[in-house]
Steps between C-alpha positions, in 0.01 A plus 500: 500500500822567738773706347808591600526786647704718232252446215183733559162315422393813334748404223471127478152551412582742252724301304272218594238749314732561197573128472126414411461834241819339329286140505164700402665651194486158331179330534608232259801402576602330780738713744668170715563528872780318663591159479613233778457159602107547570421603103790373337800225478754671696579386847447595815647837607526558159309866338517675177348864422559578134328811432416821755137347591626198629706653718310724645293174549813305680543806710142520607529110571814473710337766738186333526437368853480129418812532263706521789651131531606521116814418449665710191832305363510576133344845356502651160394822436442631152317855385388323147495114390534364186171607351550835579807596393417310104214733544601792549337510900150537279596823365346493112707577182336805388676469134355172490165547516359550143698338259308566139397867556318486162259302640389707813361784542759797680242580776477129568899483509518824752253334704706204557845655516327760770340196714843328469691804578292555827506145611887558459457765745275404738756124525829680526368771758387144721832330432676849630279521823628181595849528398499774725382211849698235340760522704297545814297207390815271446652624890199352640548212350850436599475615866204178553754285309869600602565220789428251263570545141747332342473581125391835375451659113413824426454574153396824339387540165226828436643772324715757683250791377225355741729516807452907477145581665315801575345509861304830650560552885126684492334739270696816582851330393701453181485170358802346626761280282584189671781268385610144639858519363574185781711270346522330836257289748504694812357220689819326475691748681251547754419143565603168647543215267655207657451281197463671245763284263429625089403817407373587146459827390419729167529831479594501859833486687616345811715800599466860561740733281702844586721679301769651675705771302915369464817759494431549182153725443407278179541169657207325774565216766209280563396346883289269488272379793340117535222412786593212669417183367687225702359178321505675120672232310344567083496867407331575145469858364337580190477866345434649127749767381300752582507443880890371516530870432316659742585208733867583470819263543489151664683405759816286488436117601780537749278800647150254499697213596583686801165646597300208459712210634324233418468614101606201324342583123403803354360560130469838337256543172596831294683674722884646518784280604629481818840604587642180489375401106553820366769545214858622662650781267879455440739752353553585177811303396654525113594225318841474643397452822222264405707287339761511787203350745404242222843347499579503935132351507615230253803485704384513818147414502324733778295284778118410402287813592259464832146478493344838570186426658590437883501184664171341567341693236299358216396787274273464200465799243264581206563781302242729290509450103605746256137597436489814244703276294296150482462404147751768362822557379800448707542831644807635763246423813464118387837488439554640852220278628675198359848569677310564782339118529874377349654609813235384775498120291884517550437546867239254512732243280800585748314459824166281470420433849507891609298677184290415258369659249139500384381536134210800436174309390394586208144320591433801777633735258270408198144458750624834755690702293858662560417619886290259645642219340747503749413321767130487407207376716452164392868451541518657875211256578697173375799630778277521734353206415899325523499684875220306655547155714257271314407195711576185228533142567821486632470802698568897520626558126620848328643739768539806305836406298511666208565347175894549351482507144693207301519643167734782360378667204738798513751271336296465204588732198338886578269467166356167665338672771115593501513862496658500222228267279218682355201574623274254277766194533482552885137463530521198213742339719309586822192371365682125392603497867 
């Protein structure tokens, strides 16, 4: 096997060696590798690695000595597929495991909540000992790949908790605490990628972030600082609450029009507004004064507002739903929530060609839940699926253009909307579907 020179072959066959304990810790279920044109319908130049296995098995492949004429075009990474994340990455539902207790005997019920308990452990300290190479494993990757890839998705989906692994330096140290807090690729800032054209990313950024402290000691100033990414033309980033926080503010599109000049869509899935679309504060004025403005605007009608996304720009957005409050009563955050989607359908009424405005799906919300429903696996493999140049009988079809959606539900009445059905009529109606 030839490396490059910056990965050690000490480590590759250690996470090589932590790959197969992860694959050995289910001896009945199948652990798939990677897919591409030589197992599976996608074309050529085409690979998909959907859980930590498989791609320790693409990395192991791309640096294999007769892997060196393939071509890599198209490339989604994933850290859990479908399967896993319904199923909890194999962990098992203690609480679930007896349910008529008057019926078995207590040892036997300790027995099984103990061997469940230390499968549990022995599964999560794996999926930590790889978390902790992922991002090695994933560099390797990329460097073989970065001349000629034009499509890339990286997708995260484990649970943050497994990101924090103890390592020992040798037997005379503390344990140490290690932490990937990345929210960036650093590939992509240390690479070339002539052609790289879409980019699709969750719980990941395509900028670095600095606070800078203003005049005033309570206030911040963020930089912000892109790789360079000449042919980048779709940008799609994808984050739960949890990691907008920690990922901080996003850039204006004026700033990412200007750092990636070829940027002609970009699509954000549960994250904060960008400059541009966020909601301008005016003064307080008293009912004097509003009237006043009422009757020179009736007057004088002031000139049709501008378009604030910037020329050339096509942006698509899809907010989170009002979780806590699914089923409920109509409390101040829905009512929030509502004005919120009111305003960004106004702006997608006003100016259709330059925003739209995508509906949450209550079918990922209902099979992942409220935090990987959003952009869920089987959905981030349909994109990708849209991003690939499938021969067909008249020729080269589907070059990555996204889908604009046609519909516009936020003009319906707020008690129409899904989220705020019940729970039993949503599955009834999902199940007539």
């Amino acid at each position: 096997m030839s490396c490059p020179e910056t990965f050690n072959e000490d480590s590759i066959r250690f996470t090589r060696r932590l790959a197969d304990d992860l694959k050995n810790l289910f001896p009945n279920r199948s652990v798939p590798s990677f897919s591409s044109s030589a197992n599976s319908d996608l074309p050529s130049g085409a690979f998909v690695a959907t859980n930590p296995v498989a791609i320790v098995d693409l990395a192991d492949f791309l640096e294999a000595d007769d892997s060196k004429d393939v071509k890599v075009t198209h490339l989604l990474l994933s850290d859990s597929n479908p399967e896993d994340v319904m199923d909890n990455w194999g962990i098992i539902n203690v609480n679930e495991l007896v349910d008529d207790r008057e019926t078995v005997s207590d040892i036997e019920i300790m027995d099984k909540e103990e061997d469940a308990r230390c499968f549990n452990r022995k599964l999560s300290r794996r999926y930590r000992r790889l978390a902790k190479d992922h991002s090695t494993v994933v560099g390797r990757i990329l460097k073989r790949v970065s001349s000629t890839l034009e499509v890339l998705s990286y997708l995260a989906y484990m649970p943050e908790e497994w990101k924090v692994v103890r390592s020992r330096k040798d037997a005379n140290d503390p344990i140490d605490i290690y932490r990937d807090e990345s929210t960036v690729i650093s590939e992509l800032f240390t690479l070339e990628f002539p052609v790289l054209r879409q980019v699709s990313l969750r719980e990941k950024v395509l900028w670095r972030t600095e606070k800078a402290h203003c005049e005033d000691p309570f206030s911040y100033t963020y930089q912000f600082d892109f790789p360079s990414l000449p042919s980048l033309t779709h940008l799609y980033i994808a984050q739960t609450s949890s990691s907008g926080n920690r990922n901080g503010k996003i850039p204006s599109l004026a700033l990412l029009q200007e750092n990636l000049p070829s940027l002609s869509h970009v699509r954000f899935t549960a994250t904060g507004l960008p400059e541009e679309l966020q909601k301008k504060y005016e003064p307080y004025r008293g009912w004097i004064q509003e009237t006043y403005k009422e009757i020179k605007n009736w007057w004088n009608p002031p000139p049709s507002k501008s378009s604030p996304i910037p020329p050339g720009l096509t942006v698509l957005y899809e907010p989170s739903c009002p979780w806590r409050h699914i089923g409920g009563f109509c409390a101040t955050s829905d009512v929030e929530y509502d004005m919120f989607l009111m305003r960004l359908g106004r702006i997608a009424s006003d100016f259709t060609s330059d925003f739209h405005l995508i509906w949450p799906s209550e079918r990922d919300y209902l099979k992942y839940g409220k935090e990987h429903g959003l952009f869920p696996p089987d959905r981030a493999l349909e994109d990708f699926w849209e991003s690939l140049i499938v021969p067909g009988d008249d020729g080269e079809i589907g070059r990555g253009e996204w889908k604009l959606p046609e519909e516009k539900p936020w003009e319906t009445h707020p008690q129409e909307r899904w989220w705020r059905f019940d729970q039993v009529q949503l599955l009834v109606a999902l199940r007539k579907n």
